[in-house]
KOLGUBA-430590 format. One record per residue: residue in one letter; x, y, z of N, C-alpha, C in turn. Coordinates in steps of 0.001 Angstrom, whole numbers, plus 524288, in hexadecimal, padded with zeros to 5 digits. Layout:
N
AXYZXYZXYZ/...
***
This chain:
328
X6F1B8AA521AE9A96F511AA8A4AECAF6F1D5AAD21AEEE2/X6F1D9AAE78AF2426EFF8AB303AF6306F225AB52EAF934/X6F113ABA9CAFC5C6F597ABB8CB00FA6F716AB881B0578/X6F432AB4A8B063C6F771AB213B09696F95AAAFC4B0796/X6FB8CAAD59B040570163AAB55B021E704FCAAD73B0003/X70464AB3EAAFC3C706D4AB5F6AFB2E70A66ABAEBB00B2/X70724ABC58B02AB70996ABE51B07E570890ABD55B0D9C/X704B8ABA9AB0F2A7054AAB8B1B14857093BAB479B169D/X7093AAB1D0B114370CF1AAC0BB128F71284AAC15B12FC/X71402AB154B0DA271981AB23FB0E5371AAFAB5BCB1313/X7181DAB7AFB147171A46ABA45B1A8871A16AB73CB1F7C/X715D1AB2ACB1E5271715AAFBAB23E471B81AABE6B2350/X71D59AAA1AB1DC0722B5AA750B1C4772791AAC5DB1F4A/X726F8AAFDAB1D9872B17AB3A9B1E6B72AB1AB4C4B24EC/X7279BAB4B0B29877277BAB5C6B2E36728BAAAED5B3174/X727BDAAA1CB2E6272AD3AA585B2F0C72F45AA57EB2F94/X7308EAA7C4B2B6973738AA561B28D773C23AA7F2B2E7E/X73D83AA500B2CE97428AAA68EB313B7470BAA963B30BE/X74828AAF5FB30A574B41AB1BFB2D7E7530BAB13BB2F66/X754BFAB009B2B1C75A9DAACFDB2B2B75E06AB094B2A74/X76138AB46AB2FF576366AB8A2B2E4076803AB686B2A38/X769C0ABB41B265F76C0CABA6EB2164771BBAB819B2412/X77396ABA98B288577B0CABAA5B285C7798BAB5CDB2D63/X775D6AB0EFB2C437769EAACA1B33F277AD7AAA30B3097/X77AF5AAA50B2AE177FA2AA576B2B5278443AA812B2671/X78832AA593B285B78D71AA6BCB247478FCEAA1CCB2279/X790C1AA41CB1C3D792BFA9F1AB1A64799A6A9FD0B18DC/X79D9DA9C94B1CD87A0ECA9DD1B1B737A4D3A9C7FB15AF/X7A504AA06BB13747A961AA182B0E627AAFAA9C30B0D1A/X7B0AAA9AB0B11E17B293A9770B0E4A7B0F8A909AB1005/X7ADD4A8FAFB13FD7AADBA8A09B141D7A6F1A8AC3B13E2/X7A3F2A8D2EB11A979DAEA8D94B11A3799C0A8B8DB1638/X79B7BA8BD5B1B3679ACFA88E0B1E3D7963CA8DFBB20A6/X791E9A8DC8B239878ECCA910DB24E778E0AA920AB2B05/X79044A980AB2CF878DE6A97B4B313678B43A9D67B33BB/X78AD9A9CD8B37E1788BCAA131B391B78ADFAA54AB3AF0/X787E9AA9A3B396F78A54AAEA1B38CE78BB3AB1CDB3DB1/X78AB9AAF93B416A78AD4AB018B468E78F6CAAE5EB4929/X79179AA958B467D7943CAA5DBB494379AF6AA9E7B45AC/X798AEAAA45B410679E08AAE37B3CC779E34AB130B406B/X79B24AB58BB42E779B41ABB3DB43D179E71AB9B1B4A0C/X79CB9AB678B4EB97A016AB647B528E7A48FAB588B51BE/X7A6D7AB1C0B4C567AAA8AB03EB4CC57AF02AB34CB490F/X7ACA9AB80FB48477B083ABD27B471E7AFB1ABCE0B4027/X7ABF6ABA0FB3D2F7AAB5ABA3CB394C7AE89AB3B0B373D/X7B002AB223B3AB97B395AAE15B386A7AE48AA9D3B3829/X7B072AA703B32BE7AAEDAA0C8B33227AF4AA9C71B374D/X7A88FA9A76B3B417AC58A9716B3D3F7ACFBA9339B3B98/X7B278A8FCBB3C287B467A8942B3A0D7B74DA8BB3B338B/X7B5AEA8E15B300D7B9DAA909CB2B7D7BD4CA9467B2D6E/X7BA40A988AB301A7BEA7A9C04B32497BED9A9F46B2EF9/X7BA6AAA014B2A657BD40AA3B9B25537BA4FAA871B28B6/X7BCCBAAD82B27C17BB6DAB26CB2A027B947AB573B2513/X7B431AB6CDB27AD7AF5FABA79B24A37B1C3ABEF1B25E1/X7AE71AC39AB20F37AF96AC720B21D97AD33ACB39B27D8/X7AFF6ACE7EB29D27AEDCACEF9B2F5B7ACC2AD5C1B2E7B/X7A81BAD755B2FCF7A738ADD28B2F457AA6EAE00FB31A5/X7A9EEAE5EBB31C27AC97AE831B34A37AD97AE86FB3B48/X7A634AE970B3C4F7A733AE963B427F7A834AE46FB4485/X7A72AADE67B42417A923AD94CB43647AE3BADAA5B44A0/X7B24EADCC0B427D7B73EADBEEB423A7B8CDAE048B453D/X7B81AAE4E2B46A27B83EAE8B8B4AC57B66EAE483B4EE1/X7B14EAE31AB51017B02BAE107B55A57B4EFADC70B593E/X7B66CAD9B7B52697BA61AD513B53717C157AD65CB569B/X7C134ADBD0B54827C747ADE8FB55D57C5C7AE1BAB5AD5/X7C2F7AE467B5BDB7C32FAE885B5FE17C358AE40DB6642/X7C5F6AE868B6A9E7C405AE57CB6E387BE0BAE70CB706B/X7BBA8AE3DCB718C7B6ABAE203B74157B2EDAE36FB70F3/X7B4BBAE48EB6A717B0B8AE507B669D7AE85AEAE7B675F/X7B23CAEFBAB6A5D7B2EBAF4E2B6B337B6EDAF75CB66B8/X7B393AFBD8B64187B836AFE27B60E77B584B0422B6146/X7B695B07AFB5FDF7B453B0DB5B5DAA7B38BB0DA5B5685/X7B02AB0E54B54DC7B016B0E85B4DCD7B240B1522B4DE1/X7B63BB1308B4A2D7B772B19B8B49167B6A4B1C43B4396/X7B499B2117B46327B122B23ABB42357B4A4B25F9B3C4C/X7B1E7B241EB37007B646B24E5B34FB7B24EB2917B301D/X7B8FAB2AF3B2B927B678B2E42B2B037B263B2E46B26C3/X7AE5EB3250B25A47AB14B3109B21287AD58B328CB1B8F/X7AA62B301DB17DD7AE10B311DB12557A878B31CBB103B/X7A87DB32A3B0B047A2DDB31DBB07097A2F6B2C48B0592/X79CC3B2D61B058179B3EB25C9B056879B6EB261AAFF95/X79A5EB2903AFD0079A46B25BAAF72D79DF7B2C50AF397/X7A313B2A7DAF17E7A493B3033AF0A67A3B8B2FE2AE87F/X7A345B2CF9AE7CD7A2B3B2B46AE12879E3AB2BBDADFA3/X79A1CB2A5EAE2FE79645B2875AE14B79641B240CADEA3/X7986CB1F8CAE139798E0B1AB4ADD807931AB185BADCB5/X79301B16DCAD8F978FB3B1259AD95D79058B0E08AD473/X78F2CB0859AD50A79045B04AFAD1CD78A07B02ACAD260/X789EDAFDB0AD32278496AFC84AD25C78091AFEA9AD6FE/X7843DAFFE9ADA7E77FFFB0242ADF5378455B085EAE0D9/X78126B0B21AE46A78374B10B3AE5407878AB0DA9AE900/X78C8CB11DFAE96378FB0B0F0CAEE9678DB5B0FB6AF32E/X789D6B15C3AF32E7883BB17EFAF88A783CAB12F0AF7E7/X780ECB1120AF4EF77E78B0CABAF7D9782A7B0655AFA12/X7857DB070FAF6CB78AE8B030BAFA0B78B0FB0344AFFF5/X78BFEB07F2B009478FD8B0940B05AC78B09B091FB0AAD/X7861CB0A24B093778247B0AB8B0BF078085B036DB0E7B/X77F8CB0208B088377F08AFBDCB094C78478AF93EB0D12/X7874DAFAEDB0C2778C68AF883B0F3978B4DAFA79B1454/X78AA4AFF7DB14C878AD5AFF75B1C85785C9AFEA8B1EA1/X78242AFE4CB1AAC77CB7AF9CBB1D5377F7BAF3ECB1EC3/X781B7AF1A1B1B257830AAED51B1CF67861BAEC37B204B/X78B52AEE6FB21BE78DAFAEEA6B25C978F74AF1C5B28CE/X78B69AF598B2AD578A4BAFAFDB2E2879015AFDD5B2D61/X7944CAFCA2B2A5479835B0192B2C0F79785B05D1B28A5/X79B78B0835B279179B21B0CCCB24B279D15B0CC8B2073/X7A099B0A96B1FEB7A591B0722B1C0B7A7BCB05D3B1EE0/X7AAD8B01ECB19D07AC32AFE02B1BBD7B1CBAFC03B1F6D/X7B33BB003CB22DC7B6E6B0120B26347B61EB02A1B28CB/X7B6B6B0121B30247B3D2B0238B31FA7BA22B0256B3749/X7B9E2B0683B3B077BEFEB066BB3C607BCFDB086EB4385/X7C024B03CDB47327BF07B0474B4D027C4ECB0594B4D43/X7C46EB07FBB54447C6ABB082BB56E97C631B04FCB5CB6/X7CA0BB0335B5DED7C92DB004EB63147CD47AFD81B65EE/X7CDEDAF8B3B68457D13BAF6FAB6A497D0F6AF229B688A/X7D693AEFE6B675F7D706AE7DEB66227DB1BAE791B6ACF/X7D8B7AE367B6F137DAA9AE283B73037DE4EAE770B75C9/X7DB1AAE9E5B75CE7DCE2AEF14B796C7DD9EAF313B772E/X7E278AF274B728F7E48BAF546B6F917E0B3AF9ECB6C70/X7E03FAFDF5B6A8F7DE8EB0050B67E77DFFDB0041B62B6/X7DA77B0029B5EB47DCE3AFE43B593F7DA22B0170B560F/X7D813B02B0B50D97D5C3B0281B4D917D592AFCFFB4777/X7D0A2AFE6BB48A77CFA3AF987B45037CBE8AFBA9B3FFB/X7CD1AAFCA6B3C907C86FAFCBBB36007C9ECAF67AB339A/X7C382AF576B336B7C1E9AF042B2F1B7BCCFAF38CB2C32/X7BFDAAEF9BB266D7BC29AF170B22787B7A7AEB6DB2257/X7B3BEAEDFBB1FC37AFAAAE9B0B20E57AED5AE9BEB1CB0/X7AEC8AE2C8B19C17AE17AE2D7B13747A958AE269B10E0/X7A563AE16FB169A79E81AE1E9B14DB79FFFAE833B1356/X7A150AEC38B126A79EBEAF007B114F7A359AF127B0B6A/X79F03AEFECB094F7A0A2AF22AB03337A733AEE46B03D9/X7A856AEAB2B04D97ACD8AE774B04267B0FCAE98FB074B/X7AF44AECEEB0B9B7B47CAF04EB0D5C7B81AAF304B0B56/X7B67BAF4B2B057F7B8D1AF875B02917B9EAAFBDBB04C1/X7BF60AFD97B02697BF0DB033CB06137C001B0726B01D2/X7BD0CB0A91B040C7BAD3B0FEBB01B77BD50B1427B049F/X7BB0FB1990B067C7BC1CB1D0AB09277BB59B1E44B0DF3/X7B6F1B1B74B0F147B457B1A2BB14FA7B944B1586B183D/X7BB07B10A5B149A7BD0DB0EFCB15537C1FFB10B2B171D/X7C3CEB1310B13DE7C991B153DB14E27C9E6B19A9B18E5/X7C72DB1B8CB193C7C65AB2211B1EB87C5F5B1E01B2257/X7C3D6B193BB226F7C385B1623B286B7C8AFB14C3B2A08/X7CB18B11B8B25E57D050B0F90B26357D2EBB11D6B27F3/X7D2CDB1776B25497D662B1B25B25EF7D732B1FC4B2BFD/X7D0D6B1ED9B2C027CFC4B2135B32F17D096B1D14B375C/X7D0F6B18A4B36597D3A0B13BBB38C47D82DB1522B3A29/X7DC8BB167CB37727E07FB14C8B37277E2D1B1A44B3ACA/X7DF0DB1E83B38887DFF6B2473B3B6D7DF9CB23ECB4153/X7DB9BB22D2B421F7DB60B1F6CB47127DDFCB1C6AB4AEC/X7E1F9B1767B47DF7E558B1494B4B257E9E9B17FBB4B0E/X7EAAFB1ADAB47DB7EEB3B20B2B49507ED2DB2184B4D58/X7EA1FB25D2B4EF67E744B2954B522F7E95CB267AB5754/X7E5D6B202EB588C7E58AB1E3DB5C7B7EA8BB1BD8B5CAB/X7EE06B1B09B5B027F3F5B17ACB5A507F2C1B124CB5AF3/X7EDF1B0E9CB57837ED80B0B66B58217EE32B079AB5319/X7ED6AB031FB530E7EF08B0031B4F757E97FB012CB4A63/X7E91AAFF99B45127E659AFE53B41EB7E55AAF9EEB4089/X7E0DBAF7C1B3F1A7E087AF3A3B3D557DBA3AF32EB38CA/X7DDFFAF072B35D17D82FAF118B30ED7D749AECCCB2F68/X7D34BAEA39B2FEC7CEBFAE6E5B2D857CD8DAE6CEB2680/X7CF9DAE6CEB22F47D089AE59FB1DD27CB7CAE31FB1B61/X7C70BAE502B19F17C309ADFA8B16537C299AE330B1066/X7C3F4AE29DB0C4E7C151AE678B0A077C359AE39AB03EA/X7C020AE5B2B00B27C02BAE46CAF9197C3ACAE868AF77E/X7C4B9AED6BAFBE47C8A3AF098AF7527C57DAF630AF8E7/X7C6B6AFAA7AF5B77C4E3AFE0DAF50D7C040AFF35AF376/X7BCDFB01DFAF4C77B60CB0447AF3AF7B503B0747AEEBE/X7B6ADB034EAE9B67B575B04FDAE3F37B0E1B097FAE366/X7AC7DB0B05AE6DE7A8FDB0F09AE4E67AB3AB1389AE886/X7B000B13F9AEA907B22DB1950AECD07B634B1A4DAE888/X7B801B179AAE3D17BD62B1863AE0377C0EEB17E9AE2BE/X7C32BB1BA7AE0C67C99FB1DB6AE2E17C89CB2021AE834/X7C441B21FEAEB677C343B2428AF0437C419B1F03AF3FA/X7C45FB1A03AF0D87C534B1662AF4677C9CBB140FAF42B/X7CD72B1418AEF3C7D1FBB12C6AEEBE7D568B14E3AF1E3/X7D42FB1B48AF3117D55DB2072AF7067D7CDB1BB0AFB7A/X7D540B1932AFDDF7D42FB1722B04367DADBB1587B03C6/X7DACFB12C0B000E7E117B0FC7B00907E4FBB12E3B01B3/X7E6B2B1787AFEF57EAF9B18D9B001F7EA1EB1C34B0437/X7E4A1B1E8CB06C87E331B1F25B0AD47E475B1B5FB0F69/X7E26BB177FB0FD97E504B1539B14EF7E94AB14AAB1534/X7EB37B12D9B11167F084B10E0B10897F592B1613B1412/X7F3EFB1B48B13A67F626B1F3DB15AD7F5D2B1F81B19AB/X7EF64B1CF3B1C1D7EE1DB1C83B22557F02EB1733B24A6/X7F310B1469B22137F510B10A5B24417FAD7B107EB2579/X7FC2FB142DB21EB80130B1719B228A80233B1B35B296B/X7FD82B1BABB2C057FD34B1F86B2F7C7FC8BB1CF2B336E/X7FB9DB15F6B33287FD68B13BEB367380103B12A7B375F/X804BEB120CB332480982B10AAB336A80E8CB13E8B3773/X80B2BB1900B33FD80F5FB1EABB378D80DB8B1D69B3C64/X809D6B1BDBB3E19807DCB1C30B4347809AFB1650B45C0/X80D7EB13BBB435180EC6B0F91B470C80ACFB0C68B4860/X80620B0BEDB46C07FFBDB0862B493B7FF22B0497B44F0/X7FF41AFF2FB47827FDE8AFBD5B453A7F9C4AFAABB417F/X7F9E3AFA3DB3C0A7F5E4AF8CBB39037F471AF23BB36EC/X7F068AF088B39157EFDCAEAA3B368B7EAE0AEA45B34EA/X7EC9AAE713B2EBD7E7C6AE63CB2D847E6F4AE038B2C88/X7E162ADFB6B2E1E7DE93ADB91B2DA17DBE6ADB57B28A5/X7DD7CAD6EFB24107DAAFAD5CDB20337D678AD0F2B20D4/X7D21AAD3E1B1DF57CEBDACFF8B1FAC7CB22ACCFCB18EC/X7C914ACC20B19057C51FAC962B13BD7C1CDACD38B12FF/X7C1A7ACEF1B0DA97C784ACFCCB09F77C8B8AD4BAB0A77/X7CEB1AD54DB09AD7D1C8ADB95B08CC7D329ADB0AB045C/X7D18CADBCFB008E7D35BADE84AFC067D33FAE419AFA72/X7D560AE398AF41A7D400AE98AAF3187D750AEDBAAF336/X7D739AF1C6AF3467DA1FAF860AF5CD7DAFAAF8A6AFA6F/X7D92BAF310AFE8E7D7A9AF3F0B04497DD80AF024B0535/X7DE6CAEC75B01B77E4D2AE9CCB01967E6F8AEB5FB011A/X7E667AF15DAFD1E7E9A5AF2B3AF8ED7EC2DAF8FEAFEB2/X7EA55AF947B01D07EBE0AFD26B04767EAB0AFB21B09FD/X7EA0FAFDA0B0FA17E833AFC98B13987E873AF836B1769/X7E6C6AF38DB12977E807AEE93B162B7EA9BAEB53B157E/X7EF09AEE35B124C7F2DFAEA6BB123E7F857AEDE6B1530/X7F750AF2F2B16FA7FB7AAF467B17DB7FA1AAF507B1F3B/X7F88CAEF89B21B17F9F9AF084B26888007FAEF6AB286B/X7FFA2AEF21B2D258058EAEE21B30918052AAE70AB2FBF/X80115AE4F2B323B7FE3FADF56B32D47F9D7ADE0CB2DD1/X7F8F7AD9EEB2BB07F4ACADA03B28267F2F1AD351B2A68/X7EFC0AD4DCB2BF47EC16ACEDEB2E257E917ACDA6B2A9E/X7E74EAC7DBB286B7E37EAC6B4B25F67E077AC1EBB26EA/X7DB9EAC475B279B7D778ABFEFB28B57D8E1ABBB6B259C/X7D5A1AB537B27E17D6F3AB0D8B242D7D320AB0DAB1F05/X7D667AAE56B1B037D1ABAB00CB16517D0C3AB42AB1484/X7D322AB935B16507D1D0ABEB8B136B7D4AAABEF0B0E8B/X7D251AC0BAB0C3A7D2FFAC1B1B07557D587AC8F5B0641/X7D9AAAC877B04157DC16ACD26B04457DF07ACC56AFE30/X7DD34AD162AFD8F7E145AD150AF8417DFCDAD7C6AF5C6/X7E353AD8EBAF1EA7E1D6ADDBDAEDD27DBE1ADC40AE9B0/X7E004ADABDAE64A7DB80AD8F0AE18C7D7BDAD270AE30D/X7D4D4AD1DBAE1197D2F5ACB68AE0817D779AC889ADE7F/X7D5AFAC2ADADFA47D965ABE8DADDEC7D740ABD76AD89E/X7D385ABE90AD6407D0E1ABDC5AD0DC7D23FAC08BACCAF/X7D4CAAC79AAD0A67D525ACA4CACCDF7DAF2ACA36ACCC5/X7DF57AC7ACAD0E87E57DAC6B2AD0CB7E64EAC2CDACB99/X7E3DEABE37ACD487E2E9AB825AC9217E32CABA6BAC384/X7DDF8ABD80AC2A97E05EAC09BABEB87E2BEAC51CABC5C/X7E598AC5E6ABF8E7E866ACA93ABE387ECF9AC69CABB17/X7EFDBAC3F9ABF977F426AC273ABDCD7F3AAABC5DABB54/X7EF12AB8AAABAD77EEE7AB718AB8B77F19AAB054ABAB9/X7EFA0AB0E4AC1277F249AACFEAC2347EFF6AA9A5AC68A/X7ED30AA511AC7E77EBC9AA293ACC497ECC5AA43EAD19D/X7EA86AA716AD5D87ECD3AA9D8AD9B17ECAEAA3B7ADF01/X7EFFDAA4C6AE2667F09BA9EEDAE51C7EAE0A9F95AEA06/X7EB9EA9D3EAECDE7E67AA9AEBAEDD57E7D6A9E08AF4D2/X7E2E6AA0EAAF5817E398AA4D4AFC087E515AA981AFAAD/X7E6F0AA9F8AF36F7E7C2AAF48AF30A7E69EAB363AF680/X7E77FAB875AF76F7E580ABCAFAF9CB7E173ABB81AFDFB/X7E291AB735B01C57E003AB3E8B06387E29FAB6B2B0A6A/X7E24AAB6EAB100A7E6A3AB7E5B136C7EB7EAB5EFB1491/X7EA43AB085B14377EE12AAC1FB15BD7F226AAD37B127F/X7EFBBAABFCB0B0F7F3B2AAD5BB08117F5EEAB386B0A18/X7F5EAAB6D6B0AA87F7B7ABB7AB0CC77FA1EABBD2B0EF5/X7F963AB933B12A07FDC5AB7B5B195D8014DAB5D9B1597/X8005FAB119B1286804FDAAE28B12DD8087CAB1E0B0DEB/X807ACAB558B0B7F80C64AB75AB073B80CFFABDD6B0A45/X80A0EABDACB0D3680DA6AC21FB10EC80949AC7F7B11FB/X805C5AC6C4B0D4B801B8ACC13B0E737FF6AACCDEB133A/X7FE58AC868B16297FAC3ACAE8B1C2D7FF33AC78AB2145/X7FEEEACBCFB254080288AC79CB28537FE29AC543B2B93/X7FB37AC4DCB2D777F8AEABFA6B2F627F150ABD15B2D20/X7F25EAB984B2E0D7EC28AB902B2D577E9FBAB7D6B337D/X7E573AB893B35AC7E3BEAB8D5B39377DCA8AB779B3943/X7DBD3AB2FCB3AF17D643AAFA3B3CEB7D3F4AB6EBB4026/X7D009AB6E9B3E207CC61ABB54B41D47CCE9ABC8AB4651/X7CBC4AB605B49E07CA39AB68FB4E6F7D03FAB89AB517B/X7D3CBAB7A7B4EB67DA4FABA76B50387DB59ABE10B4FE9/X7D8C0AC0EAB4D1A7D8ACAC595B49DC7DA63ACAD1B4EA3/X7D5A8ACA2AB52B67D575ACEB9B55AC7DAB1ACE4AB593A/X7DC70AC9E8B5C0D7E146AC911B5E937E69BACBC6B5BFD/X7E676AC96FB57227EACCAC840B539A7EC16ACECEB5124/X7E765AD2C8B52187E77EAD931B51757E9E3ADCA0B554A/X7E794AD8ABB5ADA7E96AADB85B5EB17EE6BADA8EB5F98/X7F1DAAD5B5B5F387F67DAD3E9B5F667F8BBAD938B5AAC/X7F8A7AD7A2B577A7FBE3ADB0AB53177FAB1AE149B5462/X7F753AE46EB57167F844AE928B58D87FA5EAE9CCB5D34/X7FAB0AE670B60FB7FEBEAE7F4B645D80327AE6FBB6417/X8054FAE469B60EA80AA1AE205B5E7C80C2DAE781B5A27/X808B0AE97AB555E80A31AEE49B559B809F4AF2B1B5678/X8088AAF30BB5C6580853AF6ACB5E9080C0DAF7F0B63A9/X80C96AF180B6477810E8AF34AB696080F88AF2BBB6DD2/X80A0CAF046B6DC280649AF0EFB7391807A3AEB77B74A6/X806B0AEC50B7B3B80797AE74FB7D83802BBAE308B7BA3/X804CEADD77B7D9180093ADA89B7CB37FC7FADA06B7ECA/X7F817AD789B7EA57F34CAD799B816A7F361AD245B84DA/X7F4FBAD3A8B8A9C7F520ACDECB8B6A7EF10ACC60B8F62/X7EE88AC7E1B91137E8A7AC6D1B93687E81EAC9E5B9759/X7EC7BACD4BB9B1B7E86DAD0BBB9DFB7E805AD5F6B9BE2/X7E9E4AD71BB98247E5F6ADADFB93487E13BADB5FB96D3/X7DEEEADE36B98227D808ADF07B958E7D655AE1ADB9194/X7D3FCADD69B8EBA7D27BAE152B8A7D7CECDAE3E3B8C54/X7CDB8AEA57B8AB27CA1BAEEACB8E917C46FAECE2B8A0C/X7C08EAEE4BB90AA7B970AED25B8B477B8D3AF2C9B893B/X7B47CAF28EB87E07B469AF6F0B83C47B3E9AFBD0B8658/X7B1CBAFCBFB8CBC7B197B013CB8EB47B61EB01FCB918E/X7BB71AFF43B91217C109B00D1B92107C0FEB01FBB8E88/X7C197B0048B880E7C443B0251B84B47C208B07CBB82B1/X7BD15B0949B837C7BA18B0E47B82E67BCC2B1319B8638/X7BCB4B1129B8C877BF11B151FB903F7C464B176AB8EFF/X7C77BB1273B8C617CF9EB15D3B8C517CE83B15E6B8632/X7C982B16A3B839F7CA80B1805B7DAA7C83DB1D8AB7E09/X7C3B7B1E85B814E7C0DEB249FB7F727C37DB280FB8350/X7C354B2CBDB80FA7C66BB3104B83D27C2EDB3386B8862/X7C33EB3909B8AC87C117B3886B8FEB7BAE1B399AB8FDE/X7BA07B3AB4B8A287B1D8B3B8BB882F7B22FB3799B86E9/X7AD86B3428B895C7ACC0B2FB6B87F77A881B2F0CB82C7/X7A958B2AFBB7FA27A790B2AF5B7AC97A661B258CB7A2A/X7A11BB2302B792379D4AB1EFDB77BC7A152B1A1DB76B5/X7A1FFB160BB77CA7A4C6B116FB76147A33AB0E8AB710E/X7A6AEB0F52B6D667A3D6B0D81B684C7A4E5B07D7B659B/X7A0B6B0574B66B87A216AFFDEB665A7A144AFE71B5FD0/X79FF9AF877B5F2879FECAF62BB5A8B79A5FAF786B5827/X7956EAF841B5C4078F97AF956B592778FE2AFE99B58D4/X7930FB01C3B5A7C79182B067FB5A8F7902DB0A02B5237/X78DCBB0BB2B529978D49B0CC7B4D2078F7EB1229B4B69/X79111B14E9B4D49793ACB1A13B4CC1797F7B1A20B4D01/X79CB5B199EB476E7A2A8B19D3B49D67A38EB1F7EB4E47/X7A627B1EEAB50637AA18B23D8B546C7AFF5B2291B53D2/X7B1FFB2697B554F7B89FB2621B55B87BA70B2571B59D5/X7BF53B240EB58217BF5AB2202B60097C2C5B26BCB62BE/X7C1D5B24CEB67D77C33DB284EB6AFA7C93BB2A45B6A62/X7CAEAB2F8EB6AB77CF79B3044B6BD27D34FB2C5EB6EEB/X7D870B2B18B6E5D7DC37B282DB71517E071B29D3B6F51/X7E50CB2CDFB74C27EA61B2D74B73A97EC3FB28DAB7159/X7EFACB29C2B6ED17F318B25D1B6BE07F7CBB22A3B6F7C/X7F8F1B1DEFB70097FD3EB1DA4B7525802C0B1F7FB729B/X807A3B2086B763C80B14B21A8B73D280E94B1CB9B708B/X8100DB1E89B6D678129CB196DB69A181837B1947B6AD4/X818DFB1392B6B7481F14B1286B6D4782273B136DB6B27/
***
């Protein structure tokens, strides 16, 4: 052995080799069938030929609802990142850091403003890459400035549901969130503005237990998994074989918990239908134009004009002032 076999050889093996990015292929869940990650991501995260629906990040699912993939991120408010000082086997402030390396947000709620087929909406989805979409305090000030928001603008709400439950290293600062929104969901109500939520894989948790179960509409993806507790930890509670789709969507639909289930690619239609239905607005028929993004910028910003804030933009802003229309 000499240096040229101990280090010349392994570096010209290593400048050979052909490097295999980690995410070219996906293996889907329930046929193990393999494809590419390219072919998932056009097709809205759905695998094609199973149809089972992956989990979808945040801005995936903003890009999928807005029109022309135009929204404003609105700026929400700040809280303390770590108020306990938790830590278990790792610090949380190294948690929370590792989490928005991996999926650039801030936490894990992330809340636009914009238009679905014309209409003006607000939309918060929680994203379950970050820390499981727990929601914590960051979480809940989003929700909750969401919802302040479709006040403000007299527009509809809509929430995107992924989450394990509440953010165990905030305590009771995170249990807080529940009867917190739950009050801000109440302020839609006074306000007559439609609230629907979209459940997606999985809603469990404090996040069932308040928020997303108390829309006007409750949509659920196919295959999502929604429930309070586990089915492992029901089985034994009470001590009894649970039937088969348990806490599935389908089963849901069918004993009355969600009123529809809805395929993805329907998803965005099937939102805009149900806000103008409760809202009262006419329909959208084909000579509609839907406006591009520098119509919808011009009758959204007031008479100082202010930067158009799209989907790459990296700096949330708030959106522009807009009178409210008068209500019938």
């Amino acid at each position: 052995m000499n240096w040229l076999t101990n280090v010349v050889r392994p570096k010209i093996r290593n400048m050979l080799r052909r490097e295999t990015p980690e995410n070219l292929w996906i293996k889907c869940p329930d046929t193990g069938q393999l494809v590419f990650y390219k072919d998932v991501e056009q097709n809205q995260f759905v695998i094609p030929g199973s149809n089972y629906h992956m989990r979808m990040g945040a801005l995936a699912r903003l890009k999928s609802i807005f029109d022309n993939e135009t929204w404003y991120d609105v700026a929400l408010p700040e809280v303390v990142a770590d108020p306990l000082k938790f830590r278990d086997e790792r610090k949380y402030a190294d948690r929370i850091k590792d989490a928005r390396t991996k999926t650039g947000a801030h936490d894990a709620v992330r809340v636009g403003f914009g238009k679905l087929e014309t209409s003006p909406v607000v939309v918060a989805v929680q994203d379950f890459d970050f820390m499981g979409g727990s929601l914590g305090m960051a979480a809940g000030e989003a929700i909750i400035r969401g919802m302040e928001l479709a006040v403000e603008k007299h527009a509809p709400f809509i929430m995107f549901a992924a989450s394990g439950g509440a953010r165990m290293q905030e305590g009771i600062l995170s249990l807080m969130q529940m009867p917190r929104t739950t009050v801000a969901v109440q302020m839609l109500r006074e306000a007559k503005l439609p609230y629907i939520v979209v459940l997606t894989n999985p809603t469990t948790g404090g996040v069932t237990a308040s928020y997303a179960m108390l829309g006007d509409i409750h949509i659920a993806e196919p295959g999502a998994l929604i429930g309070f507790a586990g089915a492992r930890v029901i089985e034994q509670t009470i001590r009894e074989k649970l039937p088969d789709g348990f806490q599935r969507a389908e089963y849901l639909k069918d004993h009355g918990m969600v009123d529809m289930v809805v395929h993805r690619h329907d998803l965005r239609p099937t939102l805009a239908r149900l806000c103008r239905l409760l809202t009262k607005s006419p329909a959208l028929t084909v000579t509609t134009a839907v406006e591009t993004p520098a119509e919808a910028v011009a009758q959204a910003e007031p008479e100082a004009e202010a930067p158009e804030q799209k989907t790459a933009a990296p700096a949330p802003t708030e959106p522009p002032a807009q009178p409210a229309p008068p209500q019938a």
